[in-house]
C-alpha positions as CSV (number, residue, x, y, z in Angstrom):
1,X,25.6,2.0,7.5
2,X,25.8,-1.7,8.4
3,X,22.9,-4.5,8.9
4,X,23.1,-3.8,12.6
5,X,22.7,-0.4,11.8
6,X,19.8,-1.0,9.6
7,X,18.2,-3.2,12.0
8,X,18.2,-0.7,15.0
9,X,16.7,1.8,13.1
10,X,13.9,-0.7,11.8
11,X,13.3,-1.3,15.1
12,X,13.1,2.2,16.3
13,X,10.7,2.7,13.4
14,X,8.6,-0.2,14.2
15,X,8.0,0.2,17.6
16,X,6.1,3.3,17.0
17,X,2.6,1.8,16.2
18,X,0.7,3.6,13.3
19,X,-2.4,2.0,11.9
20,X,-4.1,4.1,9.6
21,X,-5.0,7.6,11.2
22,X,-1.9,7.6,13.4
23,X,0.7,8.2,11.1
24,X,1.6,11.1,13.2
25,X,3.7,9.6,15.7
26,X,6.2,8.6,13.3
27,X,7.2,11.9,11.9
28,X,9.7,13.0,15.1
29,X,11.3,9.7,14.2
30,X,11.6,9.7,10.6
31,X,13.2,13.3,10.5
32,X,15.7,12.3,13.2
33,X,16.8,9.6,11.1
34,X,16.6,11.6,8.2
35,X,18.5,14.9,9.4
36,X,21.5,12.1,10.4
37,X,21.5,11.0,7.0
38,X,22.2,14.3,5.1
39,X,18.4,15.4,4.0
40,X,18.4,19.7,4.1
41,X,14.1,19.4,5.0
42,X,11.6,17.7,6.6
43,X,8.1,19.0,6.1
44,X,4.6,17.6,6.8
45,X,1.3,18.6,4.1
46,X,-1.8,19.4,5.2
47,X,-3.0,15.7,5.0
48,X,-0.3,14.4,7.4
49,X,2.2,13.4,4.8
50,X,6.1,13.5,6.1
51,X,8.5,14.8,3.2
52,X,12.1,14.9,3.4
53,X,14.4,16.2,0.9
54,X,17.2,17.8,-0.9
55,X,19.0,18.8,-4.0
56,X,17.5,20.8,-7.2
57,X,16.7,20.1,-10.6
58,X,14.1,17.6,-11.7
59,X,12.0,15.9,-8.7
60,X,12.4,12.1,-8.1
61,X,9.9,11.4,-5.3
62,X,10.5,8.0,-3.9
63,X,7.0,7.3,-1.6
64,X,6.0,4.7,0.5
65,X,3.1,4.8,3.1
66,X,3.7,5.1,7.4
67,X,0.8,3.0,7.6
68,X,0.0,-0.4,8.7
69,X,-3.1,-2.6,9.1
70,X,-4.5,-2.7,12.9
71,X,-2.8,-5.5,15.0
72,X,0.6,-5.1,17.0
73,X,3.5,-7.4,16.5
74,X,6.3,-6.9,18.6
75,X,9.4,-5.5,16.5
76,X,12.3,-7.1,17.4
77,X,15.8,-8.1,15.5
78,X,15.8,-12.1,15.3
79,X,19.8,-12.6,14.9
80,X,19.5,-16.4,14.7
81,X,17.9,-15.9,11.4
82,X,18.5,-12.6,10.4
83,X,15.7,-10.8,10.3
84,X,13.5,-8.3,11.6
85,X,10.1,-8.6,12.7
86,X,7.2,-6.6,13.7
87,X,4.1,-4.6,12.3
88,X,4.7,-3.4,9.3
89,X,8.3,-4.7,8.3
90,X,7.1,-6.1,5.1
91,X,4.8,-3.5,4.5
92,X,5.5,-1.0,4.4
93,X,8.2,0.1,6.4
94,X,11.3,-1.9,5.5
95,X,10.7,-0.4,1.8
96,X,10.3,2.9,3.6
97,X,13.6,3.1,5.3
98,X,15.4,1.1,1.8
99,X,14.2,4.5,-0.2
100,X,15.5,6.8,3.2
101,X,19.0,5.0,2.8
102,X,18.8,5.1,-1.0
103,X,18.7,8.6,-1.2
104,X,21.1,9.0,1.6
105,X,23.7,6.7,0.0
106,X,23.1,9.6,-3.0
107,X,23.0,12.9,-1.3
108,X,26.3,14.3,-1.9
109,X,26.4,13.6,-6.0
110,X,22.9,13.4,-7.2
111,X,21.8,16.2,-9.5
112,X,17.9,15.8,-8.7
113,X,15.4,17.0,-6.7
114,X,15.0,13.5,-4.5
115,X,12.1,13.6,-1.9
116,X,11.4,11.1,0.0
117,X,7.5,10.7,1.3
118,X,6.0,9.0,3.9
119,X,2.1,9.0,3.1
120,X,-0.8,8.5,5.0
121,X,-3.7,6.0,5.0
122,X,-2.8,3.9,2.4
123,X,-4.2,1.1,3.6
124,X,-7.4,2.9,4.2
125,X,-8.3,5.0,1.2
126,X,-5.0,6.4,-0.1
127,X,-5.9,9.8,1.3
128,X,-2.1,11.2,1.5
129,X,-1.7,10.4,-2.2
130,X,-4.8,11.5,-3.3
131,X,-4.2,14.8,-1.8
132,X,-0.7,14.9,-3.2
133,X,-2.1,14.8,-6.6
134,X,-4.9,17.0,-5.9
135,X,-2.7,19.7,-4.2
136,X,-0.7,20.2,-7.3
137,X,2.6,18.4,-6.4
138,X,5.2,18.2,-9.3
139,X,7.2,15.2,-9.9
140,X,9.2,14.3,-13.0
141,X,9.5,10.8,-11.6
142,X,8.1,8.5,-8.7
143,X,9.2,5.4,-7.3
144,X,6.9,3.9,-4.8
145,X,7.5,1.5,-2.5
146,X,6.1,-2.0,-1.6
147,X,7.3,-5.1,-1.1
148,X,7.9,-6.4,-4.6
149,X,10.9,-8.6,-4.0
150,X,13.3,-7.1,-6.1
151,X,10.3,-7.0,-8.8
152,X,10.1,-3.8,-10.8
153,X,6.5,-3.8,-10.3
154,X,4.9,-1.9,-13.4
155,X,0.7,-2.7,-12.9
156,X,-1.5,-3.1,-9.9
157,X,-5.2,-3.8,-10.2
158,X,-7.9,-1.5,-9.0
159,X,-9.8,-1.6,-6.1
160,X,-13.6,-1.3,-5.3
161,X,-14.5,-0.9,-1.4
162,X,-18.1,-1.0,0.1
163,X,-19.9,-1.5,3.4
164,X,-22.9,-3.4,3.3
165,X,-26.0,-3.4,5.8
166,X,-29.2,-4.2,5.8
167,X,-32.3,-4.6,8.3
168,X,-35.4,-6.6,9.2
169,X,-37.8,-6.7,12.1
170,X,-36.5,-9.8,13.8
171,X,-38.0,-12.7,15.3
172,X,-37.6,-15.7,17.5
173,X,-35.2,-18.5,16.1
174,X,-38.0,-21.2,16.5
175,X,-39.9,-20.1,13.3
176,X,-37.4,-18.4,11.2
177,X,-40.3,-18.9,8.1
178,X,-42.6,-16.2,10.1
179,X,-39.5,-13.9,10.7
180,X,-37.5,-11.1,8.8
181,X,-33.9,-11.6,9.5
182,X,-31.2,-8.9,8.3
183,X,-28.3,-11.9,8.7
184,X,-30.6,-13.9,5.4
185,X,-30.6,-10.7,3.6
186,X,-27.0,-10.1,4.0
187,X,-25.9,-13.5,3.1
188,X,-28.0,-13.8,-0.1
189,X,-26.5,-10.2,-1.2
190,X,-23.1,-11.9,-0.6
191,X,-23.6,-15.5,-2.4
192,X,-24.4,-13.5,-5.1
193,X,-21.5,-11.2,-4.3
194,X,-18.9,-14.3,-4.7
195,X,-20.6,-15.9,-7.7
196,X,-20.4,-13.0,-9.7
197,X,-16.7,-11.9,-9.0
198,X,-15.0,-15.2,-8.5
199,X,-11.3,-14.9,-10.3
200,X,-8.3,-16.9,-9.1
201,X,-6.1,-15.4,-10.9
202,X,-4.4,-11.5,-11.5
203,X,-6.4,-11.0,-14.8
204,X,-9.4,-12.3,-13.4
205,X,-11.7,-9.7,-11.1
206,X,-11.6,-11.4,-7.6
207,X,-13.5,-10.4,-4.3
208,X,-12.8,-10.6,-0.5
209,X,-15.3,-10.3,2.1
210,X,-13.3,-8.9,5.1
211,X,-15.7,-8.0,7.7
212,X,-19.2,-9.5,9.0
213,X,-21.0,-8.3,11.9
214,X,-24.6,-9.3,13.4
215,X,-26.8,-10.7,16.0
216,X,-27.1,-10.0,19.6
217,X,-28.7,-13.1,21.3
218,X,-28.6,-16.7,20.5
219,X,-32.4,-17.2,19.7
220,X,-33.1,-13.9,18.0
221,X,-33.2,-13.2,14.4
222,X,-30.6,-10.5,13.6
223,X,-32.6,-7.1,13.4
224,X,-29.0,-5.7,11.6
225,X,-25.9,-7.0,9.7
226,X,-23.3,-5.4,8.4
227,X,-20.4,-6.6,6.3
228,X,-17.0,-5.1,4.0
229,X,-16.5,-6.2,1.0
230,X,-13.6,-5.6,-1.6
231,X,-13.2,-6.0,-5.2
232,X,-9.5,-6.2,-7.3
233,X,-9.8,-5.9,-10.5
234,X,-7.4,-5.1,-13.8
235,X,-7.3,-3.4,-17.2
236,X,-9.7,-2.9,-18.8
237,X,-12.0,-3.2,-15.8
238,X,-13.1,0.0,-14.5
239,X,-14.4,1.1,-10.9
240,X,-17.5,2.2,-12.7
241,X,-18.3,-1.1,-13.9
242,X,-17.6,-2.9,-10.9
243,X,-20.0,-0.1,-8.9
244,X,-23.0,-0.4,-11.2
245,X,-22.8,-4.2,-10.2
246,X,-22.8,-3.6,-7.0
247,X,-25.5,-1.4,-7.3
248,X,-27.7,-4.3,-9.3
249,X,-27.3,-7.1,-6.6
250,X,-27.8,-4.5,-3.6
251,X,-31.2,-3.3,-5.0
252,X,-31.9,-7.1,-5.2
253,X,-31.9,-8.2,-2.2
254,X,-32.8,-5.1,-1.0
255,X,-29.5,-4.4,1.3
256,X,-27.8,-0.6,2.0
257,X,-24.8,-0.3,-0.1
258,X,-21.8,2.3,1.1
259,X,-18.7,3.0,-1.1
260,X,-15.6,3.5,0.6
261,X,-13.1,3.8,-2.0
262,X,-12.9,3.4,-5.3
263,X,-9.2,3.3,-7.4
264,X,-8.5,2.4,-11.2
265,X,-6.2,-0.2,-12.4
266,X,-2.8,1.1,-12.8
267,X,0.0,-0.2,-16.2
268,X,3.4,1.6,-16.6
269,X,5.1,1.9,-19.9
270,X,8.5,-0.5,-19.4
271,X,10.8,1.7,-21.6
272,X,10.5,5.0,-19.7
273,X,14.2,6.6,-18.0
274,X,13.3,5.4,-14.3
275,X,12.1,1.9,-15.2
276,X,15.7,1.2,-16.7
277,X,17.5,3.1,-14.2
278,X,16.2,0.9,-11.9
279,X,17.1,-2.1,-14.6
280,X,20.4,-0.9,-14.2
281,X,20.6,-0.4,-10.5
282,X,19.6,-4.0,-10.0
283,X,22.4,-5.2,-12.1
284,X,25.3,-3.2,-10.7
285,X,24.0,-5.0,-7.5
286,X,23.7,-9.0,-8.9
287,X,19.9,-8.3,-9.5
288,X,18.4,-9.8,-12.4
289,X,15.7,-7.2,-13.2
290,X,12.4,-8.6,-13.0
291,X,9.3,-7.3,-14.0
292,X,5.8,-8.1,-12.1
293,X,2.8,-7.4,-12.1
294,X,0.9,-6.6,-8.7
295,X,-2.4,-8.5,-7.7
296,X,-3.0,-5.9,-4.9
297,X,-3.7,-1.7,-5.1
298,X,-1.1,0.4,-4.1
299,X,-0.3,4.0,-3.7
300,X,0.8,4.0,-7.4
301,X,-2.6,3.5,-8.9
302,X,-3.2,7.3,-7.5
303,X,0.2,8.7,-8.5
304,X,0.3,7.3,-11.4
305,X,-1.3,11.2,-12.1
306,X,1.6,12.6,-12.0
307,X,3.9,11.1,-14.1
308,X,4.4,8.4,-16.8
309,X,7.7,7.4,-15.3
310,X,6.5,5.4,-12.5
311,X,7.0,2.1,-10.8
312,X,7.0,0.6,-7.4
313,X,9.8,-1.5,-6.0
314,X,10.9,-2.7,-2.7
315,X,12.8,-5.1,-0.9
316,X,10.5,-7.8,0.9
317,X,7.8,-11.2,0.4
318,X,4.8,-9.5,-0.7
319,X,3.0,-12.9,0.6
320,X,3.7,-11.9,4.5
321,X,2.2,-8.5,4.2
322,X,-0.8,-8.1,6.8
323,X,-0.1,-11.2,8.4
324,X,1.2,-11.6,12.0
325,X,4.3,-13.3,10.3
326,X,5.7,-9.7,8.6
327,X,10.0,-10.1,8.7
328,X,12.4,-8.8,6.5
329,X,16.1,-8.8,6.4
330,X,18.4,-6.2,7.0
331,X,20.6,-7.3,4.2
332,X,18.1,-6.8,1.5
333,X,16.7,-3.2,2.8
334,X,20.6,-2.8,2.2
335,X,20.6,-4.1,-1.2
336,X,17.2,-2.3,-1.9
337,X,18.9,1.3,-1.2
338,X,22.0,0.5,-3.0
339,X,19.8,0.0,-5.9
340,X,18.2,2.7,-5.5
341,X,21.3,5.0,-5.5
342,X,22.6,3.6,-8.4
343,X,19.2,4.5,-9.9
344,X,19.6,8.2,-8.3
345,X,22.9,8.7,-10.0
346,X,21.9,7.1,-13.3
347,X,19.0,9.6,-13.5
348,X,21.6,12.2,-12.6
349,X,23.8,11.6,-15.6
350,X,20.9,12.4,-17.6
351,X,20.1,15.8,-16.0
352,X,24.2,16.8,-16.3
């Protein structure tokens, strides 16, 4: 298990495209890589989640999503600068195969339970880890992973989701005054949208318009419009808040609003057994143990159900995620799974 080695198999993982609702065509992948690696199962839930694991005693579930967002990169190991690159390298693959090797590295001593997930559609509506909690899965601790950098990430902010539309009945573009366009009533919904959730900053609630559609000739007033917005937003923000204002400035301006998804804020408690395992793991490796908060939503905001001892972590620049730029080296997926074991074996000593 050598950076060649770990770039192949990023590679291999890489080239098999899987925006959200095609996670599928990974699993054939992922359990030949992780039957070579030591792991006794490989399963998938009814939601589409891949599982691999081994060992008994208490479960250490170590999950990260097969997902990307839509847009091929080619994946391909840059040599002259050490990296590799390609859809979902950043996120969230490369922290995907650093949990496969962690546990691998840690398959012959650990005294846990470690299973490693794959989930599905996180970066649609986190179905795979909403049904996870909602089919009852049991986990004494969860490590998820996203690029934090090395960051033992302990809160991510919530996450509000709509789709927007509205109507009118048209009209020529020479006398807008006499029409009724759906594009006006759309953008005064979303002025209002982006003066009222403004932030810069993680404790701040912020807002993202990421999709806006309408019009169909160049001298017609827009008969329909459609946009998506987002809102991130932390403690003590909740998702109820941020929907009943939604609600106010769609009934003003007299717009269709359509929830998508809706997700709380997430904060872990710094002092549990995994958070300083993983303290501990980062050290052993020349790690100073940081710890971050997120700005984004993640997987853990929906786990965070099952456990108290919970954190995400991953190798990997946060800051390249859906971007056409994604690369990640080798060496630190390396590092990331060392850290990892060590974190395996220091829960371990705990269980003996």
């Amino acid at each position: 298990m050598n950076e060649e080695w770990v770039a192949k198999t990023l590679v291999r993982i890489l080239e098999v495209y899987t925006p959200s609702g095609s996670e599928s065509k990974l699993h054939k992948t992922l359990e030949e890589i992780c039957g070579e690696l030591g792991f006794r199962e490989c399963y998938v839930d009814d939601s589409g989640n891949f599982f691999s694991s081994y060992g008994r005693g208490p479960t250490l579930l170590l999950a990260s999503h097969l997902d990307t967002v839509p847009g091929r990169i080619e994946a391909f190991y840059d040599e002259k600068e050490g990296v590799v690159r390609g859809r979902g390298a950043v996120d969230a693959k490369g922290p995907l195969l650093s949990y496969i090797l962690g546990a691998g590295l840690a398959v012959k001593e650990a005294r846990l339970r470690v299973v490693v997930g794959g989930l599905v559609r996180e970066e649609l509506d986190g179905l795979g880890a909403k049904h996870l909690v909602e089919s009852g899965f049991k986990a004494d601790y969860v490590l998820v992973g996203e690029p934090t950098g090395f960051g033992i990430a302990l809160a991510y902010r919530g996450s509000v989701t709509a789709e927007i539309r509205s109507t009118g009945g048209g009209g020529h573009s020479s006398a807008p005054y006499i029409g009724d366009s759906a594009l006006d009533k759309l953008l005064d919904f979303l002025y209002e949208f982006r003066s009222r959730f403004r932030g810069r900053s993680y404790g701040e609630i912020t807002s993202a318009i990421t999709m806006l559609n309408s019009g169909d000739w160049l001298s017609k007033l827009p008969e329909e419009a459609r946009a998506c917005v987002n809102v991130r937003f932390p403690r003590p923000h909740s998702p109820d808040q941020i929907l009943k204002a939604l609600r106010e400035i769609s009934e003003r301006h007299g717009v269709e609003l359509r929830i998508i998804d809706e997700t709380p804020p997430v904060e872990a408690r710094l002092g549990t057994r995994l958070v300083r395992a993983l303290m501990r793991g980062c050290i052993r490796s020349g790690v100073k143990p940081r710890i971050v908060r997120k700005t984004g939503t993640s997987d853990m905001n929906v786990l965070a159900r099952l456990t108290d001892n919970i954190a995400a972590f991953g190798p990997g620049d946060s800051k390249l995620a859906h971007t056409r730029f994604e690369k990640i080296s080798p060496a630190d997926i390396l590092k990331a799974a060392r850290i990892i074991s060590s974190a395996i074996m220091e829960l371990s000593k705990q269980v003996a």
